[in-house]
Every structure is written in structure tokens, then in C-alpha cells.
C-alpha positions as CSV (number, residue, x, y, z in Angstrom):
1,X,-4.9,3.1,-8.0
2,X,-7.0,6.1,-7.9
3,X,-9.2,7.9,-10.0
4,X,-8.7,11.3,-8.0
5,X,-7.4,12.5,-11.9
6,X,-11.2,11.8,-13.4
7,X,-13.1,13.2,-10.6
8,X,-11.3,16.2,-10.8
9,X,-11.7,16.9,-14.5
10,X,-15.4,15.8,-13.9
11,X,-15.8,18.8,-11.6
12,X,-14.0,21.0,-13.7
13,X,-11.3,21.5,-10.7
14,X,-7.4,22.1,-11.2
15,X,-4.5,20.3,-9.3
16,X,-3.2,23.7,-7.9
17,X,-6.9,24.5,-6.1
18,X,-6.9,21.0,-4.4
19,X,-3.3,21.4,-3.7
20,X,-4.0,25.1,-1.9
21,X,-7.1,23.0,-0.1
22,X,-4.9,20.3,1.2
23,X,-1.8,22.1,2.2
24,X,0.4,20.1,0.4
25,X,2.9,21.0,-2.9
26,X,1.8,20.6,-6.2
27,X,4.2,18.3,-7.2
28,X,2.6,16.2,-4.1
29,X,-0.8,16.5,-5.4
30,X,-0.1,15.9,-9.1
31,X,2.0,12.3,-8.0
32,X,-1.5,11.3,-6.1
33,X,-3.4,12.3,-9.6
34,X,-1.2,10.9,-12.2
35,X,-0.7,7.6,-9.3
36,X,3.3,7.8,-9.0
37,X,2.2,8.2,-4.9
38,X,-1.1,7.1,-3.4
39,X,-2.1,9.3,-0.4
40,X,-2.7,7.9,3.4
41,X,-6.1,7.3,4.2
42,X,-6.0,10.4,6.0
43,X,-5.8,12.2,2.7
44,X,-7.8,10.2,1.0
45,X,-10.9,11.0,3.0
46,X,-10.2,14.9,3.3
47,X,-9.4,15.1,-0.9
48,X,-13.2,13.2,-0.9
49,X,-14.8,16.0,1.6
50,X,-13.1,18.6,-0.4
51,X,-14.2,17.4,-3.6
52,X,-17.5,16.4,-2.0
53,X,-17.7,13.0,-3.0
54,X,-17.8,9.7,-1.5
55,X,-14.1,7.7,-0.6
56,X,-15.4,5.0,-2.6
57,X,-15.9,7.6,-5.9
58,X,-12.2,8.0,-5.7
59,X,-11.0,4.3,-5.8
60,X,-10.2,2.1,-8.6
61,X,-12.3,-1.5,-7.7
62,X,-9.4,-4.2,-8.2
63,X,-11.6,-6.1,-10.9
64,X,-11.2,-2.3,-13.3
65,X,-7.2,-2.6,-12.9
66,X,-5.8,-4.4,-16.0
């Protein structure tokens, strides 16, 4: 799980800019936000630089999964 859907509304940012700043679809971007598809570490780390946040601020801790 992933909370790349609340950081993204708390910086005011749409799922089309992030897509354009990954290089990846839309459709891609929105499966990582609305967690259909979690992204590789890889990812992970460059949506956090992009979004200029720590890797931790974009996971859910296991305890916070019901």
C-alpha cells in the first residue's frame, strides 16, 4: 500500500504532471495512486524526489493497513 494518492492532493499536484515527470502513461501512474499496481523501488524513490518528500512519507506502515 501506498499513500502516493494523499501526498499528491496534499501538494496540490495532478496525476497527469507526475505522469509527464516520470515518463510513464497515466493509466500507469493513476494504478500506482489508486494501489491496483505498486511501483519498483526504483520508482518509488524517483515519484519521492519528484514530489520532494521522503520514501518513507509515501508508504503505508503495516500496523495503518486494516
Amino acid at each position: 500500500m501506498n499513500r502516493i494518492k494523499e501526498v499528491l492532493e496534499e501538494k496540490g499536484i495532478k496525476q497527469t504532471w507526475l505522469a509527464e515527470k516520470l515518463g510513464k502513461s497515466y493509466n500507469m501512474v493513476n494504478a500506482y495512486v489508486k494501489n491496483r499496481q505498486q511501483p519498483r523501488l526504483e520508482v518509488l524513490y524517483e515519484i519521492a524526489k519528484i514530489l520532494d518528500v521522503e520514501v518513507k512519507d509515501l508508504l503505508v506502515e503495516q500496523k495503518d493497513i486494516k
